[in-house]
C-alpha positions as CSV (number, residue, x, y, z in Angstrom):
1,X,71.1,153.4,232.9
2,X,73.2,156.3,233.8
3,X,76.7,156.9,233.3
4,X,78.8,159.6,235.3
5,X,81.5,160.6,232.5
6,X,84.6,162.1,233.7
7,X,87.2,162.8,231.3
8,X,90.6,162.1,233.2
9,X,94.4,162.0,232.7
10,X,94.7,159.1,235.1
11,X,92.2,157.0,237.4
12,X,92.3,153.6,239.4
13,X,89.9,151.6,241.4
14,X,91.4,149.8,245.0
15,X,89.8,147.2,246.5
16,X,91.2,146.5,250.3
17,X,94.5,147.9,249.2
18,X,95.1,146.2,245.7
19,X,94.3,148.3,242.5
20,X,92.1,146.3,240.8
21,X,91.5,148.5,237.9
22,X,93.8,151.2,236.3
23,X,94.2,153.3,233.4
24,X,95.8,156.5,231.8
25,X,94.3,159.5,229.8
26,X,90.8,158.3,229.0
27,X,87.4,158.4,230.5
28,X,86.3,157.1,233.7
29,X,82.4,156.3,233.7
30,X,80.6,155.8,237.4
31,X,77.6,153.4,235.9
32,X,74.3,153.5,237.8
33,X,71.9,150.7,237.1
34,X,67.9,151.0,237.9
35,X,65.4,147.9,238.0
36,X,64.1,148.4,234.4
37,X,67.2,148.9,232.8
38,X,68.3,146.4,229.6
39,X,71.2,145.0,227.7
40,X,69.7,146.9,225.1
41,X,70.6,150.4,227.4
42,X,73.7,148.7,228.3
43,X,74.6,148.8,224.6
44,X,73.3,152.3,224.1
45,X,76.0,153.3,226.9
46,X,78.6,151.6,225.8
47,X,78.2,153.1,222.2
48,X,77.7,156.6,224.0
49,X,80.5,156.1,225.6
50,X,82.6,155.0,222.9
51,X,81.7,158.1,220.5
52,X,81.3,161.0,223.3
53,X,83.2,163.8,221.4
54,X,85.2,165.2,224.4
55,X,89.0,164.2,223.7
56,X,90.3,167.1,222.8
57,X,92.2,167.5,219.0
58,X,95.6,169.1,218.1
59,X,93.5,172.3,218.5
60,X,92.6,171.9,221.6
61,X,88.9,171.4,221.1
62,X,87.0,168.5,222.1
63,X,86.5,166.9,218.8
64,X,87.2,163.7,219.4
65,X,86.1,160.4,220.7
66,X,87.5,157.6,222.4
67,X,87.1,155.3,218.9
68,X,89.3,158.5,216.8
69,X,92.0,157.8,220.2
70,X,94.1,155.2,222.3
71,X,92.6,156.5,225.7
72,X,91.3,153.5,227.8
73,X,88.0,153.1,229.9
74,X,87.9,152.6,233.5
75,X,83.9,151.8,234.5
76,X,82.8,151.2,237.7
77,X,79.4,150.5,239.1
78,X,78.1,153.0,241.4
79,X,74.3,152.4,242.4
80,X,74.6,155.8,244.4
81,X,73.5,157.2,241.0
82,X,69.5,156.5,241.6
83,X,70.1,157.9,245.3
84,X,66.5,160.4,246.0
85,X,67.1,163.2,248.0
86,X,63.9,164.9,246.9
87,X,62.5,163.8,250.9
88,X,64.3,164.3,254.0
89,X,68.3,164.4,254.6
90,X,68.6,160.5,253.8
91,X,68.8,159.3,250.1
92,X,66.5,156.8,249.4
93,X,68.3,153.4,247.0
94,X,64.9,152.1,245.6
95,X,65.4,153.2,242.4
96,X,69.0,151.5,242.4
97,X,68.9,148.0,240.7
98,X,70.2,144.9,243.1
99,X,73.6,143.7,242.2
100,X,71.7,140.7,240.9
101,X,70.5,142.5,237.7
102,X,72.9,145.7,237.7
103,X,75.9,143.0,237.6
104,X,75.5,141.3,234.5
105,X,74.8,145.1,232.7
106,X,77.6,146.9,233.7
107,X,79.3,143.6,232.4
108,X,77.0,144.0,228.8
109,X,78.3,147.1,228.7
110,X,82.0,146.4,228.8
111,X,81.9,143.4,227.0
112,X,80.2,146.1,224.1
113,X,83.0,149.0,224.6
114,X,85.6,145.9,224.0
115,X,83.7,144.6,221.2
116,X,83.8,148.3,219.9
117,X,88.0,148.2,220.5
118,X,88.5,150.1,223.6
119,X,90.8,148.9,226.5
120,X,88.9,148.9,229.6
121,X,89.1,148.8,233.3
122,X,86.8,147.7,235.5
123,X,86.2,148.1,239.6
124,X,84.7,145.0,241.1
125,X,80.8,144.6,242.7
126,X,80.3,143.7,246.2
127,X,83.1,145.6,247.5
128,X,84.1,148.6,249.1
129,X,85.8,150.5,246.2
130,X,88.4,153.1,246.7
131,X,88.5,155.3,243.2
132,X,91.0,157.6,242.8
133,X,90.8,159.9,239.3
134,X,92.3,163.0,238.2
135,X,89.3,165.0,235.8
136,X,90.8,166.8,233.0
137,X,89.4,169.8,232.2
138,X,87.3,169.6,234.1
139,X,85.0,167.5,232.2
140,X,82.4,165.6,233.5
141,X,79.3,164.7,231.8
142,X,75.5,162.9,233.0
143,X,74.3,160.3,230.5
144,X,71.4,158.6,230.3
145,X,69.7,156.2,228.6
């Protein structure tokens, strides 16, 4: 699994026109899915996630996590994370799970950030999604597990 980490002030996800998802400073995590991923790496994201150390403290240095903070989590699935490029102009989505097995892991993994106490968003599969997202920082992070 991979999750694109972006440390925002603010970030929503729209479906036709209604916000589905929304939250305020926190992390917004673009969650890419591939046929041999796990509940097991779902878990491991989630706990990633959930002690990442890029809030920033009264300093100003990112020293904290989303479990030392009240930030939220918006997570959305985004299977353009296992697009190839490495041939031709035209990504190839092999590597991307089908919504069939990359559904009920994104859904692992926010079931284990709420089980670790965060509030969390989500975007909705099947649909067109509209995210909007304002990256702090910037910070922005690749995770994989």
């Amino acid at each position: 699994m991979r999750g694109l980490v972006q440390r925002v002030t603010s970030a929503s996800v729209s479906v036709t026109g209604e916000v589905v998802g929304s939250i305020g400073p926190g992390l917004c995590v673009l969650v890419g899915v591939t046929h041999t991923d796990t509940a097991v790496q779902a878990c491991k994201l989630a706990d990633k996630v959930w002690h990442l150390r890029v809030m920033d403290d009264a300093d100003g240095v990112m020293n904290r996590s989303l479990a030392d903070t009240t930030a939220s989590v918006l997570v959305v699935s985004q299977f353009t994370l296992y697009g190839d490029t490495s041939a031709g102009r035209r990504p190839s989505w092999t590597r991307a799970a089908r919504p069939e097995h990359a559904e009920p892991l994104v859904d692992a993994m926010v079931a284990r950030l709420r089980l670790l106490g965060a509030t969390v968003a989500t975007g909705r599969f099947r649909t067109e999604m509209l995210v909007t997202l304002v990256n702090d920082g910037p910070v922005t992070l690749m995770i994989e597990v």
